[in-house]
N, CA and C atoms of all chains as a GROMACS GRO file, in nm:
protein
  576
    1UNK      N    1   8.175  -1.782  19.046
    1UNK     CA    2   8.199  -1.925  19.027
    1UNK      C    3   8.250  -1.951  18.885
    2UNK      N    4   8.354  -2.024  18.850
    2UNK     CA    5   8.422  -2.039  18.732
    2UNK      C    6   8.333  -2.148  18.668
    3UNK      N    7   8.344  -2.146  18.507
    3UNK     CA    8   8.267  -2.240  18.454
    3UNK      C    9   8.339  -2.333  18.354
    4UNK      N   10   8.342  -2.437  18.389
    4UNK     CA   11   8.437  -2.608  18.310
    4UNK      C   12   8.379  -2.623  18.215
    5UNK      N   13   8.426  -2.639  18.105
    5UNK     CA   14   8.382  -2.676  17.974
    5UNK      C   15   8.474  -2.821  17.954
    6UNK      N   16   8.354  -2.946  17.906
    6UNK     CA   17   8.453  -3.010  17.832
    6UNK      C   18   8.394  -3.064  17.711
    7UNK      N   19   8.457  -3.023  17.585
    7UNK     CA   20   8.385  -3.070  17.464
    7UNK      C   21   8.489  -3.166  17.415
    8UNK      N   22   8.413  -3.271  17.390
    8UNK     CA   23   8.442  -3.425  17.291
    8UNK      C   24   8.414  -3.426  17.192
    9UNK      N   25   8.528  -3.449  17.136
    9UNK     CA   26   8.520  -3.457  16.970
    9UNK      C   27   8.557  -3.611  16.945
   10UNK      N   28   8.478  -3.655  16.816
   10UNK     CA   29   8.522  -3.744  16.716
   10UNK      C   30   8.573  -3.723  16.612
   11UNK      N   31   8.713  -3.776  16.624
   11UNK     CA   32   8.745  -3.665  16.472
   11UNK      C   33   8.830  -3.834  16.339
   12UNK      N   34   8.742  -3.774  16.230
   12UNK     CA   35   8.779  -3.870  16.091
   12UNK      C   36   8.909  -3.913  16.119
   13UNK      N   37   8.986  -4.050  16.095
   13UNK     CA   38   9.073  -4.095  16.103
   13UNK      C   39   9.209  -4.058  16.039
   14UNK      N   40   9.183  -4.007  15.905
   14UNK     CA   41   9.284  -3.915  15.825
   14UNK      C   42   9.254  -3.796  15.825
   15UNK      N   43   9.202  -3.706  15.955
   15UNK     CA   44   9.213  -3.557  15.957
   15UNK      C   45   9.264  -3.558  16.099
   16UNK      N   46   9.307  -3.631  16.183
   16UNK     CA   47   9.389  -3.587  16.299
   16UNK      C   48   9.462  -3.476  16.287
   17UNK      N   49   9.546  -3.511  16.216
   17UNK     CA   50   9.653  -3.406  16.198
   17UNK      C   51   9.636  -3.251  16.144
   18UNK      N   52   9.524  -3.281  16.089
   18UNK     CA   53   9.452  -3.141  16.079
   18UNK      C   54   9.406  -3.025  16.202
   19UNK      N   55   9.320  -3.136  16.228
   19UNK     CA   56   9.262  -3.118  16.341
   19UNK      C   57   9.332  -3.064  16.439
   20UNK      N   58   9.459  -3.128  16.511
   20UNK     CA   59   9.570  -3.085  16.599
   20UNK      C   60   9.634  -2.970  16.522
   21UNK      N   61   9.634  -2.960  16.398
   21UNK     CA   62   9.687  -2.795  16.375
   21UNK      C   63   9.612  -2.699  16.391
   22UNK      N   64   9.494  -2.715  16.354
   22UNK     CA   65   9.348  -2.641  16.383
   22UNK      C   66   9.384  -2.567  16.514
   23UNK      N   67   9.324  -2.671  16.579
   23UNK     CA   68   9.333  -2.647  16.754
   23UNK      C   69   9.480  -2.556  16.793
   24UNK      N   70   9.574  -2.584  16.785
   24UNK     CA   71   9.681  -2.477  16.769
   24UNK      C   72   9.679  -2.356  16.779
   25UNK      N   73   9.648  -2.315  16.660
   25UNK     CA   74   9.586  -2.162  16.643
   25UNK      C   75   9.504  -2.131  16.759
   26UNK      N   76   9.393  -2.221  16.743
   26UNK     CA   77   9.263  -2.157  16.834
   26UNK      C   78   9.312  -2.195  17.000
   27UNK      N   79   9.396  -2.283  17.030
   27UNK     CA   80   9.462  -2.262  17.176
   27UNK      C   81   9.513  -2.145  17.215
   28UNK      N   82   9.648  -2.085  17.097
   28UNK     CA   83   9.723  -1.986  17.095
   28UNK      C   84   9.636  -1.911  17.143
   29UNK      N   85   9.556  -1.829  17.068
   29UNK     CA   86   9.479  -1.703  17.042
   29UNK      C   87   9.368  -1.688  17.173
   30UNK      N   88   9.289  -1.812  17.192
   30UNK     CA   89   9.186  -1.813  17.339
   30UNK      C   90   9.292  -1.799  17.440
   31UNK      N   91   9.383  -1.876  17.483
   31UNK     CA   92   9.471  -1.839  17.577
   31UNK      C   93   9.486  -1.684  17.606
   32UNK      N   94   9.500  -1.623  17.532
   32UNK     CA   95   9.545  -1.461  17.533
   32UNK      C   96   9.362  -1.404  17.564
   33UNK      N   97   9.257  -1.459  17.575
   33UNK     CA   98   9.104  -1.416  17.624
   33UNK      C   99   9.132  -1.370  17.765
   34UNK      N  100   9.052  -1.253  17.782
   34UNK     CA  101   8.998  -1.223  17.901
   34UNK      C  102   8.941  -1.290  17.966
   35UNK      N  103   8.956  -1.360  18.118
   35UNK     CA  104   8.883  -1.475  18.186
   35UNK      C  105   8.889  -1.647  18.169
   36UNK      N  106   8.976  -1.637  18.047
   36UNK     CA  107   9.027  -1.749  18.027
   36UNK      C  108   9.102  -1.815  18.135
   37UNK      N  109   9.100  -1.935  18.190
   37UNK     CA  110   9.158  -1.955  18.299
   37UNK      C  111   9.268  -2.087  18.238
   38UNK      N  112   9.173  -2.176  18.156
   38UNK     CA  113   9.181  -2.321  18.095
   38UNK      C  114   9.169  -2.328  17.990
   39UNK      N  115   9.259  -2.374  17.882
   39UNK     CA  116   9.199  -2.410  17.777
   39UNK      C  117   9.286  -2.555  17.688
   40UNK      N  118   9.275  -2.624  17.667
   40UNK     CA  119   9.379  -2.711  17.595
   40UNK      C  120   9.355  -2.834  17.572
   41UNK      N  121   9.397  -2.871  17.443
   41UNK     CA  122   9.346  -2.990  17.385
   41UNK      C  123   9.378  -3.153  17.435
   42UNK      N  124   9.332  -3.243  17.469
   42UNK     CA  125   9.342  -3.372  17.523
   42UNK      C  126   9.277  -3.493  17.443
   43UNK      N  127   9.434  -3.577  17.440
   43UNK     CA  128   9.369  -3.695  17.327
   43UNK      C  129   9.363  -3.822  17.468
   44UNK      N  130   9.254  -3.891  17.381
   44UNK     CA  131   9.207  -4.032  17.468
   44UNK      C  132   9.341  -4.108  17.436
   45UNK      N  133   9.334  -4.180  17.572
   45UNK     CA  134   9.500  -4.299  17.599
   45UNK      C  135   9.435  -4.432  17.502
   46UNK      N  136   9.303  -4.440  17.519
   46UNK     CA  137   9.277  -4.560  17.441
   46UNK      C  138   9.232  -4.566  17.319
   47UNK      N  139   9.154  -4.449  17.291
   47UNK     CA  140   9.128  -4.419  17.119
   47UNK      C  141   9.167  -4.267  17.095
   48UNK      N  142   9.294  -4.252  17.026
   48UNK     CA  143   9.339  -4.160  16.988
   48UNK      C  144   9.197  -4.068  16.867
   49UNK      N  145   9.133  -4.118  16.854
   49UNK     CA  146   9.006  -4.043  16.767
   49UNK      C  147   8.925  -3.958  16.837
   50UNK      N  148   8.936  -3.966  16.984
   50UNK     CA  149   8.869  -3.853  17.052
   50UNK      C  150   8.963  -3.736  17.057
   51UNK      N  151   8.911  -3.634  17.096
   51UNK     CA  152   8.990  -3.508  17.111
   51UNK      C  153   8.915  -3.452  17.157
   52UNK      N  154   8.960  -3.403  17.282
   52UNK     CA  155   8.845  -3.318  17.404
   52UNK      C  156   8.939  -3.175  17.447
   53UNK      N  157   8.832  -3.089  17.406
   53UNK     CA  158   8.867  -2.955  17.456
   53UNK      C  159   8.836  -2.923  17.609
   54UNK      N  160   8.917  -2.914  17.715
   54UNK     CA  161   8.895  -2.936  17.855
   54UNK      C  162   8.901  -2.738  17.890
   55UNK      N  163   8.847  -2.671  17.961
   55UNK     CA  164   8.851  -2.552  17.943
   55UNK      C  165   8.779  -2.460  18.032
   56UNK      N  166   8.829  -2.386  18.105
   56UNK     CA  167   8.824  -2.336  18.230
   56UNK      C  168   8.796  -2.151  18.204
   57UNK      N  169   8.645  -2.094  18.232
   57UNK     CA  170   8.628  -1.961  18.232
   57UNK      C  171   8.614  -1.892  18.404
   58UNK      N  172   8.640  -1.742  18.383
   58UNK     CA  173   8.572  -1.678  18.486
   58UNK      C  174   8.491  -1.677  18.535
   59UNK      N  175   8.377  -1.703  18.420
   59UNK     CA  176   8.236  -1.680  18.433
   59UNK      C  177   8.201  -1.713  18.305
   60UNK      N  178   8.055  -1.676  18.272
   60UNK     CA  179   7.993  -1.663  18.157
   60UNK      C  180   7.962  -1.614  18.094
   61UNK      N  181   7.996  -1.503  18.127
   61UNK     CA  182   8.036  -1.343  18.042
   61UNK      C  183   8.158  -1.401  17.941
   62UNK      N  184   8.314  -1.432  18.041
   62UNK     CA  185   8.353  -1.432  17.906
   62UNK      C  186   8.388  -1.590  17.885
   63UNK      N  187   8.304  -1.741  17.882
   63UNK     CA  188   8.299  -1.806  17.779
   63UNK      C  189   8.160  -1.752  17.662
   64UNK      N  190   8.098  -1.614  17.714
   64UNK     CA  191   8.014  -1.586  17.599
   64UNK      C  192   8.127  -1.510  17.483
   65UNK      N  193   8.177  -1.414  17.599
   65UNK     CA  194   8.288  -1.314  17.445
   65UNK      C  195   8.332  -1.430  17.394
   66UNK      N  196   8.400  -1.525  17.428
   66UNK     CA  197   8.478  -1.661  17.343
   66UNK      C  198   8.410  -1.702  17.210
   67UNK      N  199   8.261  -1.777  17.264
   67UNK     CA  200   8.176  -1.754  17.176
   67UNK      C  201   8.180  -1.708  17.034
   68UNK      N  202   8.228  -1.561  17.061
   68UNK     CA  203   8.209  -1.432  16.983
   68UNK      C  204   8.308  -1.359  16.937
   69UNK      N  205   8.414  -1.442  16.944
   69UNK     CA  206   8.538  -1.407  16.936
   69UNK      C  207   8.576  -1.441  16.773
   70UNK      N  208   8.677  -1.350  16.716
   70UNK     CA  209   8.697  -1.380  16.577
   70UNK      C  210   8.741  -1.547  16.548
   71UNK      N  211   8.840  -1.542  16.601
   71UNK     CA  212   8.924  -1.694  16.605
   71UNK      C  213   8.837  -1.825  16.625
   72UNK      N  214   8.742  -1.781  16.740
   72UNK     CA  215   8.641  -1.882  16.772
   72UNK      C  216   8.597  -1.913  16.646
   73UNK      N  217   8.492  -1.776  16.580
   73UNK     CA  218   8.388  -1.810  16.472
   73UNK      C  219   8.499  -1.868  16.320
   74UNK      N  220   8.579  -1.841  16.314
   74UNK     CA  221   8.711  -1.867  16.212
   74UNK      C  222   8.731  -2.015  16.175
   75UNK      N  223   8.779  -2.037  16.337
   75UNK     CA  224   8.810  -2.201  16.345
   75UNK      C  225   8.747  -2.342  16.331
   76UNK      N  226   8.633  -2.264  16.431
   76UNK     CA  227   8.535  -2.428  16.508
   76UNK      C  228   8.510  -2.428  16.435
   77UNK      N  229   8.452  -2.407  16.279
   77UNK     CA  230   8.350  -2.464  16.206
   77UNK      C  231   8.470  -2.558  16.078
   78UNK      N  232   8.587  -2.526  16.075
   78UNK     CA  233   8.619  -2.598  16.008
   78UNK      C  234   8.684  -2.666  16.042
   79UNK      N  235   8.700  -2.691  16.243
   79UNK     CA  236   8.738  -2.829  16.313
   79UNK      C  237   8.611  -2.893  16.328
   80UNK      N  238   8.489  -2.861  16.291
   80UNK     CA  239   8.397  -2.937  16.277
   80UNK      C  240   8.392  -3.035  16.181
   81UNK      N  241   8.409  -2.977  16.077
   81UNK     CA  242   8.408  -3.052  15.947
   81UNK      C  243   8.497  -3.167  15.945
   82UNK      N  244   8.567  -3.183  16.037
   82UNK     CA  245   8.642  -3.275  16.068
   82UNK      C  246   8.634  -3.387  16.143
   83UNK      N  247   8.524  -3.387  16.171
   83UNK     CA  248   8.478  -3.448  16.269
   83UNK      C  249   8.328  -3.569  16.220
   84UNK      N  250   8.388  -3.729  16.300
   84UNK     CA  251   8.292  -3.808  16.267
   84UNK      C  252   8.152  -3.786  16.282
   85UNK      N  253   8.137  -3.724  16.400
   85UNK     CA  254   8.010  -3.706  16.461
   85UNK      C  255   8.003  -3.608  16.527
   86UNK      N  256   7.850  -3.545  16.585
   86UNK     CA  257   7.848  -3.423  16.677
   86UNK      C  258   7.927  -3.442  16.776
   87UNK      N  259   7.952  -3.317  16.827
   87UNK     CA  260   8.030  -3.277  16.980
   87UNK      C  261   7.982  -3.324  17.049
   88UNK      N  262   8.048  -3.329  17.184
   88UNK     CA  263   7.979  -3.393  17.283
   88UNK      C  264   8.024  -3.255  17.398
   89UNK      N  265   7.891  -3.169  17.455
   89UNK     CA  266   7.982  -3.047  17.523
   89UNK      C  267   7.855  -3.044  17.644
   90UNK      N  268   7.974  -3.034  17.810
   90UNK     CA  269   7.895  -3.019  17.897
   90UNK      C  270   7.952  -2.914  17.954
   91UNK      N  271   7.879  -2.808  18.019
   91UNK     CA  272   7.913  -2.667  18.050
   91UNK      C  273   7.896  -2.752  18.184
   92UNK      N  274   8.002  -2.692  18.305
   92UNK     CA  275   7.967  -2.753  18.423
   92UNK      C  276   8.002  -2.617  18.492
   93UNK      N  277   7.924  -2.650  18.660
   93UNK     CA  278   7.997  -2.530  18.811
   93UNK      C  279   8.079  -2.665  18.881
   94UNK      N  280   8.137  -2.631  18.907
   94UNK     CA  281   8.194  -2.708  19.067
   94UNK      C  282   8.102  -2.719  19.144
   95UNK      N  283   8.114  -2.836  19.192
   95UNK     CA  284   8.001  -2.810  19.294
   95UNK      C  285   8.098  -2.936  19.472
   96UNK      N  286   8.220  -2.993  19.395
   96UNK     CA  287   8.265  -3.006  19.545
   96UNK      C  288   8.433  -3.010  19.486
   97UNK      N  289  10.470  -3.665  18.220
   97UNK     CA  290  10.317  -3.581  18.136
   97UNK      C  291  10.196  -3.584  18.209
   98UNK      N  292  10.130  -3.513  18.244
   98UNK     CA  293  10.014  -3.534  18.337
   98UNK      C  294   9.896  -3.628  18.274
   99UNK      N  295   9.828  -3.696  18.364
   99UNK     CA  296   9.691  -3.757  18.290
   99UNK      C  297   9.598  -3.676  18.354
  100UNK      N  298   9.442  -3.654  18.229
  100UNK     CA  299   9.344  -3.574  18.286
  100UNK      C  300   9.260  -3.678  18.269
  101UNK      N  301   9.151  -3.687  18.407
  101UNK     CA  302   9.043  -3.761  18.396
  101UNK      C  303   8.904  -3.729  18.370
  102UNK      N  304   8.833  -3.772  18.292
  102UNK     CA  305   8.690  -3.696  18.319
  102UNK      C  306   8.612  -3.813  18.299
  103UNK      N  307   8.508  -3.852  18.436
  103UNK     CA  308   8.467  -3.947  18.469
  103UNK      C  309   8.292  -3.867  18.470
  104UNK      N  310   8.230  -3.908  18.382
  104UNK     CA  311   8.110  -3.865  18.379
  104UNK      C  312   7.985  -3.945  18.380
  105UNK      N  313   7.900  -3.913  18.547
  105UNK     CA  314   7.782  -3.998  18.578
  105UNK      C  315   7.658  -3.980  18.550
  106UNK      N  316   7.608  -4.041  18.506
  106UNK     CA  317   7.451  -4.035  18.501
  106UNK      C  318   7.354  -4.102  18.688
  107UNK      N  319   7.378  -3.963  18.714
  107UNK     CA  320   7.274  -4.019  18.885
  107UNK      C  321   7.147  -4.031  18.862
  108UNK      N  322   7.095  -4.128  18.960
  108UNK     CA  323   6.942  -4.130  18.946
  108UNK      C  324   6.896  -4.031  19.031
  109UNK      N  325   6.762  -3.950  19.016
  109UNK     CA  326   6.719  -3.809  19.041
  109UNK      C  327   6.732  -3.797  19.182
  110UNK      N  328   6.604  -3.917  19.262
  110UNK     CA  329   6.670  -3.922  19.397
  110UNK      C  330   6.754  -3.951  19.478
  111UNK      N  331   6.885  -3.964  19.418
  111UNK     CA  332   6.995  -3.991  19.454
  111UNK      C  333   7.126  -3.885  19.446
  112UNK      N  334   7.034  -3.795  19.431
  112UNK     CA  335   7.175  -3.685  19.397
  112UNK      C  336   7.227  -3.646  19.548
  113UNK      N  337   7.154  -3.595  19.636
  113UNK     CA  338   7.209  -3.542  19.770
  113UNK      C  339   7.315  -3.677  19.819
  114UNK      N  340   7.258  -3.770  19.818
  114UNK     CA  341   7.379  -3.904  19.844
  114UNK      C  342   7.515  -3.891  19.780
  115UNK      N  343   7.461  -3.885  19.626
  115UNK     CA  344   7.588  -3.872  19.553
  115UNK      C  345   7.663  -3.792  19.615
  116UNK      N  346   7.640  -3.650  19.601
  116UNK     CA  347   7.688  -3.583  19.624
  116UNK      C  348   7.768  -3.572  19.800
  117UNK      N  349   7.690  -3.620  19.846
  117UNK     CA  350   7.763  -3.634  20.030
  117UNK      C  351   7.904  -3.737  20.004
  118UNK      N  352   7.861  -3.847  19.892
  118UNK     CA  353   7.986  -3.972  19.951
  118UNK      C  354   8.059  -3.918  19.823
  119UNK      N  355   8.098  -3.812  19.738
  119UNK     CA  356   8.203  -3.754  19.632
  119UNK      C  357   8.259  -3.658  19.741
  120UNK      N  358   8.172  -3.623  19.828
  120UNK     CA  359   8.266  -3.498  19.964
  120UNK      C  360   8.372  -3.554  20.012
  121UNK      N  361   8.343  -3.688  20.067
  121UNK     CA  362   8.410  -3.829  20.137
  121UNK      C  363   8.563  -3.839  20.055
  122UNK      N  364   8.519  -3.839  19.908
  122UNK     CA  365   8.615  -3.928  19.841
  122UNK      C  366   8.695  -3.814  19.788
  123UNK      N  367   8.634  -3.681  19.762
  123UNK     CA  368   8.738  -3.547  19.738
  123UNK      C  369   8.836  -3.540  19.850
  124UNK      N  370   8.798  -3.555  19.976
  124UNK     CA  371   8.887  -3.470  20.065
  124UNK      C  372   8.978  -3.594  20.092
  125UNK      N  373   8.968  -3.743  20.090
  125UNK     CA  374   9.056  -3.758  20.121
  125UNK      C  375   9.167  -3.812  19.943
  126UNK      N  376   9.127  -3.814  19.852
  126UNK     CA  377   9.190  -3.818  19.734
  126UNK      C  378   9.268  -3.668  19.735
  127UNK      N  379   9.233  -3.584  19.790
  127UNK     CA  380   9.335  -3.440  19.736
  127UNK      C  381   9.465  -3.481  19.846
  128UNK      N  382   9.440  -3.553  19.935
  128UNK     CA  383   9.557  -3.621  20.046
  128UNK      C  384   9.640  -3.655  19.951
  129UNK      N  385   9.635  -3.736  19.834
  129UNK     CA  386   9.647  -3.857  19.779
  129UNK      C  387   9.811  -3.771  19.699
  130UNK      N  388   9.948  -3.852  19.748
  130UNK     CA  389  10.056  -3.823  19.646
  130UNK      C  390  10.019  -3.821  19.494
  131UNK      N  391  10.061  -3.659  19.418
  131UNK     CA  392  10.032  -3.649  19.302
  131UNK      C  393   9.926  -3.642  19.196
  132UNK      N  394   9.838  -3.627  19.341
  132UNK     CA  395   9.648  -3.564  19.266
  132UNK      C  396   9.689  -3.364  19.284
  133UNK      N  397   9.674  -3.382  19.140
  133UNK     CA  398   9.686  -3.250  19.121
  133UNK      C  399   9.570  -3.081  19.109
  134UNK      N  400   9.436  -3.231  19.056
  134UNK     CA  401   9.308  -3.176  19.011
  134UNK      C  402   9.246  -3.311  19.093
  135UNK      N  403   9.117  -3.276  19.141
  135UNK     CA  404   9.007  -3.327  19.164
  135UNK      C  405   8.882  -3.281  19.240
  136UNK      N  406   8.781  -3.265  19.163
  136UNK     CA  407   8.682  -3.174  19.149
  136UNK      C  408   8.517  -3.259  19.078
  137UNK      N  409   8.454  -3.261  19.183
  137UNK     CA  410   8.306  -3.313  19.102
  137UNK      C  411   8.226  -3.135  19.042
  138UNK      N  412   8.152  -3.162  18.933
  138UNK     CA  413   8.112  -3.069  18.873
  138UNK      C  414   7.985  -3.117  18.816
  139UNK      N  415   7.882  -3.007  18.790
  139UNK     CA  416   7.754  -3.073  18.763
  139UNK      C  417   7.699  -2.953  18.650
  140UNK      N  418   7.683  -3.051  18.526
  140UNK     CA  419   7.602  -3.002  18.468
  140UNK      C  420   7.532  -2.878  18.464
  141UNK      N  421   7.538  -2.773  18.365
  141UNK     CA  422   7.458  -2.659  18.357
  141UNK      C  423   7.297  -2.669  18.307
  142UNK      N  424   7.329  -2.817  18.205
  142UNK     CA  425   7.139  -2.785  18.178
  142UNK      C  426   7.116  -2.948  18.240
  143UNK      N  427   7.191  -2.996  18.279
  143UNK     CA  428   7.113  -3.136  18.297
  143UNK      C  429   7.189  -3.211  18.442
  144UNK      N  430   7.118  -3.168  18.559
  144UNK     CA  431   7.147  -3.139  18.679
  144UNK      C  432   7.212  -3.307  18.739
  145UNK      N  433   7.148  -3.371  18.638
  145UNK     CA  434   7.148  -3.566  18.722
  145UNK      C  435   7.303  -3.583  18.638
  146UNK      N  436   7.374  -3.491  18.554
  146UNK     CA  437   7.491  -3.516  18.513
  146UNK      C  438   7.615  -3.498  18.609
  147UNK      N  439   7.636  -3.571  18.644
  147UNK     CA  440   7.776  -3.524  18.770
  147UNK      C  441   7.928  -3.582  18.721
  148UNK      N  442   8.035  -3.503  18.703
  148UNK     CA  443   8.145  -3.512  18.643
  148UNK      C  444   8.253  -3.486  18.755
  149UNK      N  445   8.361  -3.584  18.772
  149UNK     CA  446   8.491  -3.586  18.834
  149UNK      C  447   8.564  -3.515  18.724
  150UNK      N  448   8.617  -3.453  18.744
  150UNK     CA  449   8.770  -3.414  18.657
  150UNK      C  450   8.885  -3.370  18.741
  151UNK      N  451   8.990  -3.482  18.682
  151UNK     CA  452   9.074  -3.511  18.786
  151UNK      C  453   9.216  -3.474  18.669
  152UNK      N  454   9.290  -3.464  18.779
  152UNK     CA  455   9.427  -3.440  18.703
  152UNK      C  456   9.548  -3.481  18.804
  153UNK      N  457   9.619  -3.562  18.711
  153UNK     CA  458   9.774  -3.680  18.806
  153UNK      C  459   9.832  -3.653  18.740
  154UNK      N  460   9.970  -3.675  18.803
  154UNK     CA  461  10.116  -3.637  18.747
  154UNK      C  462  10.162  -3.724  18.684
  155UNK      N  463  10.104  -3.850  18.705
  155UNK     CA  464  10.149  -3.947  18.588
  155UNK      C  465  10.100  -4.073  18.610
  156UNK      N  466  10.087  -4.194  18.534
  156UNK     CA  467  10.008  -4.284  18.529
  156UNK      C  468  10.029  -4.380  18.721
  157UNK      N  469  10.142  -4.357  18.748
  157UNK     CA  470  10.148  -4.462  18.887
  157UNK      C  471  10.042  -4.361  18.993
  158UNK      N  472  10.050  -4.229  18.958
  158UNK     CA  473   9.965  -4.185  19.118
  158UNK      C  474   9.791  -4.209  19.055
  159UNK      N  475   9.784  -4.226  18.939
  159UNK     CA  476   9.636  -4.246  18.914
  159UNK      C  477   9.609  -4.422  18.924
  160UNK      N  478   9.684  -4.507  18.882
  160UNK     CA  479   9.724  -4.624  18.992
  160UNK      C  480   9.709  -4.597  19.147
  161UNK      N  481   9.780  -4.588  19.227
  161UNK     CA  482   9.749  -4.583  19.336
  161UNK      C  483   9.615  -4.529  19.434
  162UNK      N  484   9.542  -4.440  19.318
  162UNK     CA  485   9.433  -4.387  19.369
  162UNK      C  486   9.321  -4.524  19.336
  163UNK      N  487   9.319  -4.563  19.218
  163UNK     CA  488   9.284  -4.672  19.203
  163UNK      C  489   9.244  -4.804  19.308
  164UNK      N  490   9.434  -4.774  19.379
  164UNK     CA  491   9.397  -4.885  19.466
  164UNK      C  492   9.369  -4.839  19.665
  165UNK      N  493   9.320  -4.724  19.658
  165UNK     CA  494   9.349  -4.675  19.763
  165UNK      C  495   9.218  -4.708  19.844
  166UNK      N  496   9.238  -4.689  19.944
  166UNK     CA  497   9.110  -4.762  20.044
  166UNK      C  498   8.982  -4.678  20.031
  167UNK      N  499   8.974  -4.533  20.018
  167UNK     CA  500   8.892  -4.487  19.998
  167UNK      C  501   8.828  -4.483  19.828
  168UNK      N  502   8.920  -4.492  19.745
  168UNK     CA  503   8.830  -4.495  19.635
  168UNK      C  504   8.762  -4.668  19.642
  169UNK      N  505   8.844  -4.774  19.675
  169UNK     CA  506   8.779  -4.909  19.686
  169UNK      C  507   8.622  -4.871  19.774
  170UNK      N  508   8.675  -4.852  19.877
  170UNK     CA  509   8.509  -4.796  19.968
  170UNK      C  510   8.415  -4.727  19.880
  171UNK      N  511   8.402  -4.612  19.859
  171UNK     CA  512   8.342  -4.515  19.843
  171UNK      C  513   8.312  -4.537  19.711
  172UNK      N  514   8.360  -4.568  19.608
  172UNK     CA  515   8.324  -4.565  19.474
  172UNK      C  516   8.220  -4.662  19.389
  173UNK      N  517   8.244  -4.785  19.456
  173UNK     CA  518   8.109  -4.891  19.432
  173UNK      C  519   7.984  -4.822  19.488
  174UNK      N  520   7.990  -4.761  19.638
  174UNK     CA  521   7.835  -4.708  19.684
  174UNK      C  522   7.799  -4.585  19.589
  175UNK      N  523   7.887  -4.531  19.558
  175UNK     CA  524   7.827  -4.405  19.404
  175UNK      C  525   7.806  -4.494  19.302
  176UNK      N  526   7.869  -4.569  19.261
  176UNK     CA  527   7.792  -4.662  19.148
  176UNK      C  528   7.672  -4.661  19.118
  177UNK      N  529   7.635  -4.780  19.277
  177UNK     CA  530   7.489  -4.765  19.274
  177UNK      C  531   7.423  -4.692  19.338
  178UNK      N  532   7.426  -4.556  19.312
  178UNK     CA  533   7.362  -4.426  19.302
  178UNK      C  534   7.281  -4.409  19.145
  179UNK      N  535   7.389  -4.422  19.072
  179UNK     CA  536   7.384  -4.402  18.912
  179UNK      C  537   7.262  -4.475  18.795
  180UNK      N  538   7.235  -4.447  18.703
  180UNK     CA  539   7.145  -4.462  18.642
  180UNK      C  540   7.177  -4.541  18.516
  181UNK      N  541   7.278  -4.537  18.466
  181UNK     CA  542   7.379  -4.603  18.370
  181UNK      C  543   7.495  -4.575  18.375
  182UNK      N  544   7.590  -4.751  18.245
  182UNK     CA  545   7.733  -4.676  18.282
  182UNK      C  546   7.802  -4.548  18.300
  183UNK      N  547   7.902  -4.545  18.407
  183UNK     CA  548   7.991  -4.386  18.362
  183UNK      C  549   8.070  -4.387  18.230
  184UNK      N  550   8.079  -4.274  18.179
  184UNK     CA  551   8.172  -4.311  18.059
  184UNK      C  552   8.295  -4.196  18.118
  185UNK      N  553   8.407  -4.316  18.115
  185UNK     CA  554   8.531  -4.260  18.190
  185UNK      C  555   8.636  -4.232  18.029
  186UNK      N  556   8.693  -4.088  18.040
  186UNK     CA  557   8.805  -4.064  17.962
  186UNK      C  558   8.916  -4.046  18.020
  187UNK      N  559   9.057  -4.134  17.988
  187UNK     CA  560   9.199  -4.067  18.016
  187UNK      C  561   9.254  -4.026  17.959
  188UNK      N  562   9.322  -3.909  17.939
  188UNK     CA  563   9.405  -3.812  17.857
  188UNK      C  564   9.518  -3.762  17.905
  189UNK      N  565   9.574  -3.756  17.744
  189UNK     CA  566   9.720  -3.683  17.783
  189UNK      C  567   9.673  -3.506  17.672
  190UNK      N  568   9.774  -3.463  17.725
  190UNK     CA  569   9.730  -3.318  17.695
  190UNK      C  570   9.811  -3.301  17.587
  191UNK      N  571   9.739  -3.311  17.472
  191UNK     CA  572   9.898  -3.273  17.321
  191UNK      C  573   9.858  -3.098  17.277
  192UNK      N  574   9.814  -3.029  17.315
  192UNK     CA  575   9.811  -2.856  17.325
  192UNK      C  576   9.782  -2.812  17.408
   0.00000   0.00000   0.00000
């Protein structure tokens, strides 16, 4: 059973553009993951300040390698810093 | 440009098997639906009463028309009141 990730971000008003370069890299590079099915960044139609990582694994094996991945540990923490407030992240199954 | 939806519910506990029967209803005949590309309920890994649509249209008129279509009019008020508080609905365009 494949596993949906979607993490919500709030991101500071003058680091968008950061932010969307950030994500770049770390699209590029997860794309090329083993089991990666989904991965790619999505801005809100009504408040461009969200930014949601929508993102599709094999399993949970490898959104764990992701996890654990150089690029992963590289990036997220300084698209964090960018950010108004905590993430907002729900690991989901399909279920219809 | 495609729009992605992620429509995320808070169900009340004894109400999940319901939920879940009248989202069967409203999947099979929305994947009918011209230009539903994605649509999929998904549930939560640690917090089971979380139930998420994520949907994906080819462009803003077929997510209109689903809008106005007989089965989401039917079916979507009786999941309402299933729910425990507002849904918080996101629309997105995909910029990576």
């Amino acid at each position: 059973m494949t596993i949906k990730v979607v993490a919500k971000h709030y991101v500071k008003p003058e680091k968008i553009e950061d932010y969307i370069g950030l994500s770049k890299e770390l699209v590029k590079e997860t794309l090329k993951e083993e089991g990666c099915i989904e991965y790619g960044l999505y801005q809100d139609l009504k408040n461009p300040l969200i930014l949601t990582m929508i993102e599709e694994w094999e399993d949970n094996n490898s959104l764990g390698r992701h996890f654990n991945s150089e690029h992963f540990k590289e990036i997220v923490p300084l698209m964090a810093n960018l950010c108004e407030k905590e993430t907002e992240i729900n690991v989901y199954n399909k279920i219809v």
